[in-house]
Backbone bond lengths (Angstrom), bond angles and torsions (degrees), N, CA, C in turn:
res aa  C-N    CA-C-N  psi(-1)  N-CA   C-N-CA  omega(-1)  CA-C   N-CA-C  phi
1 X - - - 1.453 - - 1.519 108.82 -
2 X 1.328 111.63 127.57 1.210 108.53 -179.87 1.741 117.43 -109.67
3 X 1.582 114.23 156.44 1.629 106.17 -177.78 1.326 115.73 -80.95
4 X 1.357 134.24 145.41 1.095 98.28 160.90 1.913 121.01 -91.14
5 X 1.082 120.12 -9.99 1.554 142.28 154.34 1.885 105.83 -44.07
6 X 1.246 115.27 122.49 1.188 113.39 176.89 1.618 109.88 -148.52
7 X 1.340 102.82 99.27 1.740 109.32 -166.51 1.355 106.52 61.01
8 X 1.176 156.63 19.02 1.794 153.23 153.70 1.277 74.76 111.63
9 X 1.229 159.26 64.58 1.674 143.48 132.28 1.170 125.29 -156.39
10 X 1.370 110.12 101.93 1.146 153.02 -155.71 2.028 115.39 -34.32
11 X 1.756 111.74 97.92 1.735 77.03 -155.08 1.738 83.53 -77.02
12 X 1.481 145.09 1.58 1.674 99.96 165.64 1.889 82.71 -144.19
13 X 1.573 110.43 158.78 1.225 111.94 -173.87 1.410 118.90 -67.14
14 X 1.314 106.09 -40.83 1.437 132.08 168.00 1.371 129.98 -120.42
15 X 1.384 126.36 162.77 1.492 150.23 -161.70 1.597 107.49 -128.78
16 X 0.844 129.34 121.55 1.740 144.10 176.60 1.376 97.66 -81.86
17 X 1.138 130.70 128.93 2.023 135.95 -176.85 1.458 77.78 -116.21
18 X 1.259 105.15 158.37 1.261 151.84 162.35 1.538 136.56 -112.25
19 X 1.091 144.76 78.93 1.314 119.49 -173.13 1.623 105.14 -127.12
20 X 1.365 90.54 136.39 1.596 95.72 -157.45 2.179 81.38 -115.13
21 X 1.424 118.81 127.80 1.248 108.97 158.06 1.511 113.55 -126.84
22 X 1.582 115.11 142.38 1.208 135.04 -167.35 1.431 113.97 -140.48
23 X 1.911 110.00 148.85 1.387 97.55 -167.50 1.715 70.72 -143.82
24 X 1.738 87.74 138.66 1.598 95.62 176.53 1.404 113.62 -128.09
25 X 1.311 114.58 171.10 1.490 121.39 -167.80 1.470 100.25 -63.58
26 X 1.442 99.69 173.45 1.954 118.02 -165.76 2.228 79.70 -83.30
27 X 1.005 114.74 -40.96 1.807 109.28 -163.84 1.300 106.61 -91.71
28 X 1.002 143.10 -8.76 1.441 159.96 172.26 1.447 128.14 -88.18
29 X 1.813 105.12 -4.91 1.367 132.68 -158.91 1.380 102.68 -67.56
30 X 1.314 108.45 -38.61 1.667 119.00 -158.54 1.936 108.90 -88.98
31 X 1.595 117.01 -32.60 0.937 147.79 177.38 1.913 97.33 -49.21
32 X 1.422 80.97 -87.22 1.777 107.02 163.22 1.924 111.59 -14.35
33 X 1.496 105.71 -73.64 0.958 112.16 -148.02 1.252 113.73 -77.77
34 X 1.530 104.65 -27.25 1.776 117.09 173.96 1.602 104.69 -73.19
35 X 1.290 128.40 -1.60 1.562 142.19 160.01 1.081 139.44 -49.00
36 X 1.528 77.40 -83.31 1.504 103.43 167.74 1.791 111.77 -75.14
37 X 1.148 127.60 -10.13 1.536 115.03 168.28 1.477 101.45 -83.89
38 X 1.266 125.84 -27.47 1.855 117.47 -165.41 1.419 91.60 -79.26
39 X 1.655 126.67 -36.29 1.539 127.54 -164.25 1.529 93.28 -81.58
40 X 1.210 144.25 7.24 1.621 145.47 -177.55 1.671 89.46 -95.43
41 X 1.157 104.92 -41.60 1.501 113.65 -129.77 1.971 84.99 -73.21
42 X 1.443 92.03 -62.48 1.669 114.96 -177.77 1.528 104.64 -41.62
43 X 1.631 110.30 -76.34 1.320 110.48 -173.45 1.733 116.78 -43.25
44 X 0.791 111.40 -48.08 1.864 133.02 174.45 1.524 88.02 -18.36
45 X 0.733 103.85 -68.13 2.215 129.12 -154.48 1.764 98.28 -77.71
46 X 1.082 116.73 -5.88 1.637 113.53 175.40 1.666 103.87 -76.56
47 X 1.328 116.39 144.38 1.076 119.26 -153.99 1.923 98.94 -97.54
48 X 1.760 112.67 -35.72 1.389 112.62 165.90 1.530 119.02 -70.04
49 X 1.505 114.47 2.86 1.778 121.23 -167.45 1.493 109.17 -94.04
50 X 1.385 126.57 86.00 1.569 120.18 -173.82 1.953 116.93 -49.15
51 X 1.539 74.53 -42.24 1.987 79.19 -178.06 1.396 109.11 -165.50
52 X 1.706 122.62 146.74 0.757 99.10 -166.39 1.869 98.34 -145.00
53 X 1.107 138.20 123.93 1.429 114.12 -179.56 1.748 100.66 -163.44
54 X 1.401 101.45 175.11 1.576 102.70 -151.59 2.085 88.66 -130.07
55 X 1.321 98.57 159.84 1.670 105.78 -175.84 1.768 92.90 -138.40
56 X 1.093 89.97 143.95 1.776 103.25 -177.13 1.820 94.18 -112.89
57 X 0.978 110.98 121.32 1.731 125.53 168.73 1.515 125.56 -73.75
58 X 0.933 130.02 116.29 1.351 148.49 171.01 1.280 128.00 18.10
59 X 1.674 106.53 -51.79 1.581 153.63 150.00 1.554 102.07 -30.13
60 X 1.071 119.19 -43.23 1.666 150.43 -169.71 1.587 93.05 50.68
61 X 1.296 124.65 29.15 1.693 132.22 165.28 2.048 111.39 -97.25
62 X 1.316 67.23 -31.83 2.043 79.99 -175.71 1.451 128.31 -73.31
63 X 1.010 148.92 151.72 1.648 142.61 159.58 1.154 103.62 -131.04
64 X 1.155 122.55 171.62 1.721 149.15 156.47 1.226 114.75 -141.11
65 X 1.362 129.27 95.45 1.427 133.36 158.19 1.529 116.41 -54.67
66 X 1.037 130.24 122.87 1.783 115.60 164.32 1.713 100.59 -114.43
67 X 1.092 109.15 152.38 1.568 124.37 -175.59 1.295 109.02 -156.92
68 X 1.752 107.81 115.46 1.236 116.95 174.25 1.418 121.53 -94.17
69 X 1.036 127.79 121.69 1.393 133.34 171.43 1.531 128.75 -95.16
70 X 1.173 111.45 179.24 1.908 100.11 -171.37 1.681 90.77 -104.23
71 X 1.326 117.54 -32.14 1.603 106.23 -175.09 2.007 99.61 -145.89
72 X 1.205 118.86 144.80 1.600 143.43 139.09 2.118 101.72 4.03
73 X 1.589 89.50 -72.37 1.337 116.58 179.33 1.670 119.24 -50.07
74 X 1.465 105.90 -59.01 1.626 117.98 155.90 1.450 139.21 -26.20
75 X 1.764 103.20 -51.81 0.778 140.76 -173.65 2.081 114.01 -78.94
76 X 1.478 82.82 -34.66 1.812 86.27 179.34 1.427 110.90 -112.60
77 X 1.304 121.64 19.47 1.280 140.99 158.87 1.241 98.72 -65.85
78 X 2.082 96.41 -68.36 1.548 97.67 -158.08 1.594 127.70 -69.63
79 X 1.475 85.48 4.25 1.642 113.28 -173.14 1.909 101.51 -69.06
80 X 1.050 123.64 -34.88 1.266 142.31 166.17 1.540 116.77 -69.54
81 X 1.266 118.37 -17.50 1.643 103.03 -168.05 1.165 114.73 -92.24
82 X 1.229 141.09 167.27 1.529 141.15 -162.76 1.612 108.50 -61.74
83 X 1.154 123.15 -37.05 1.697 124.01 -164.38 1.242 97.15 -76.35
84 X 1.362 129.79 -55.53 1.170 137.62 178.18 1.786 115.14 -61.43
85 X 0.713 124.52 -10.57 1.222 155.20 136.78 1.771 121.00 -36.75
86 X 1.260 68.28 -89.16 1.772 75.00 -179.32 1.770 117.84 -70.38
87 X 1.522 103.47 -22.95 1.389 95.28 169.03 1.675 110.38 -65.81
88 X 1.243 138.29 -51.02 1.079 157.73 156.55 1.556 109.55 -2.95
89 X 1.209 97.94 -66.87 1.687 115.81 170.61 1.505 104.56 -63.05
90 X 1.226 138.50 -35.29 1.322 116.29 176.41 1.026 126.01 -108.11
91 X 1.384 123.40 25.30 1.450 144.55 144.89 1.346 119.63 -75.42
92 X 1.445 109.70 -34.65 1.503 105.94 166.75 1.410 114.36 -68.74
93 X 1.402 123.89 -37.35 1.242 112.02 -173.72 1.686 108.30 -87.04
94 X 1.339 129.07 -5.01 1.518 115.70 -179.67 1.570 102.76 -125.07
95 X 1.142 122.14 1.14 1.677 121.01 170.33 1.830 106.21 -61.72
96 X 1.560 100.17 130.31 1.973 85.73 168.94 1.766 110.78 -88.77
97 X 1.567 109.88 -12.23 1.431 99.75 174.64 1.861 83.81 -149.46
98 X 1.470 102.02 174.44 1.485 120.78 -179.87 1.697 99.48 -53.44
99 X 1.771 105.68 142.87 1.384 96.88 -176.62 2.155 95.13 -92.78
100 X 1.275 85.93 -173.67 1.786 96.37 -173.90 1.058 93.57 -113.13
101 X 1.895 128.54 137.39 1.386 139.10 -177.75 1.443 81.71 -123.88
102 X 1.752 115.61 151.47 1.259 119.33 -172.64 1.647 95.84 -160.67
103 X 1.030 126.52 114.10 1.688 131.63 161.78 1.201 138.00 -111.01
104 X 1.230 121.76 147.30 1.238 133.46 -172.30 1.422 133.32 -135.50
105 X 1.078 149.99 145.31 1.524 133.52 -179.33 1.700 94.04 -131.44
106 X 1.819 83.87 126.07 1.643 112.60 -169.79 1.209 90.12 -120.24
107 X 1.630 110.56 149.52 1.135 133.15 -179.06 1.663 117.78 -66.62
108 X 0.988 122.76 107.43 1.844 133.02 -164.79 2.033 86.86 -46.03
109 X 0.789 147.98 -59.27 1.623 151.75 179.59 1.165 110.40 -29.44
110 X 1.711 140.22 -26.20 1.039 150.10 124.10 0.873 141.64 -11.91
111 X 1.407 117.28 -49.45 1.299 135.81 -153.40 1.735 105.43 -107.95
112 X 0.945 143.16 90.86 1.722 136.93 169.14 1.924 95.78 -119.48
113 X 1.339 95.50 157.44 1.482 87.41 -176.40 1.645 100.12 -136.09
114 X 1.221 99.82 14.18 1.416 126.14 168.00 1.709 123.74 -81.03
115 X 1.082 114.02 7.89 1.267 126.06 -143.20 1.626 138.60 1.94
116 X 1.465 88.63 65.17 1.800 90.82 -172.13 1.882 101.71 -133.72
């Protein structure tokens, strides 16, 4: 896990969020889930990826991935790379409707994962 705080000066002003939400079939559950943990696993280890982690909803059909990035640009790079990729492909086959991608750019001052 990396900070984005480095001695009180800031190495980027802002963070690009990500939140991707998806709701998948009741038979597709298992498909899904071994997915989305390998696509945790990968993104985690990207060196422009501040943080990255996923929430399962109540429904226990639903997710929300959020993924912070350092830039827009970063982010649609990784949009191209094979993992992201292949998660892609197995969203088409276990999504029950199109998922919702939603972004934002939050102020990096926010963000400590240090909890202070």
């Amino acid at each position: 896990q990396k900070k984005v705080m480095d001695n009180e000066n800031l190495t980027c002003s802002h963070l690009f969020l990500v939140r991707q939400h998806m709701t998948v079939g009741q038979k597709q559950l298992g498909e899904f889930g071994c997915s989305v943990k390998q696509y945790l696993k990968d993104v985690s280890v990207q060196q422009d990826c501040f943080h990255v982690t996923a929430v399962r909803l109540p429904d226990g059909l639903t997710f929300v991935v959020y993924e912070f990035w350092e830039s827009e640009e970063q982010w649609k790079s990784h949009l191209q790379s094979a993992r992201s990729k292949a998660f892609q492909h197995v969203k088409v086959d276990t999504l029950t409707q199109p998922e919702t991608v939603s972004t934002l750019f939050i102020p990096a001052a926010w963000c400590t994962l240090d909890g202070k």
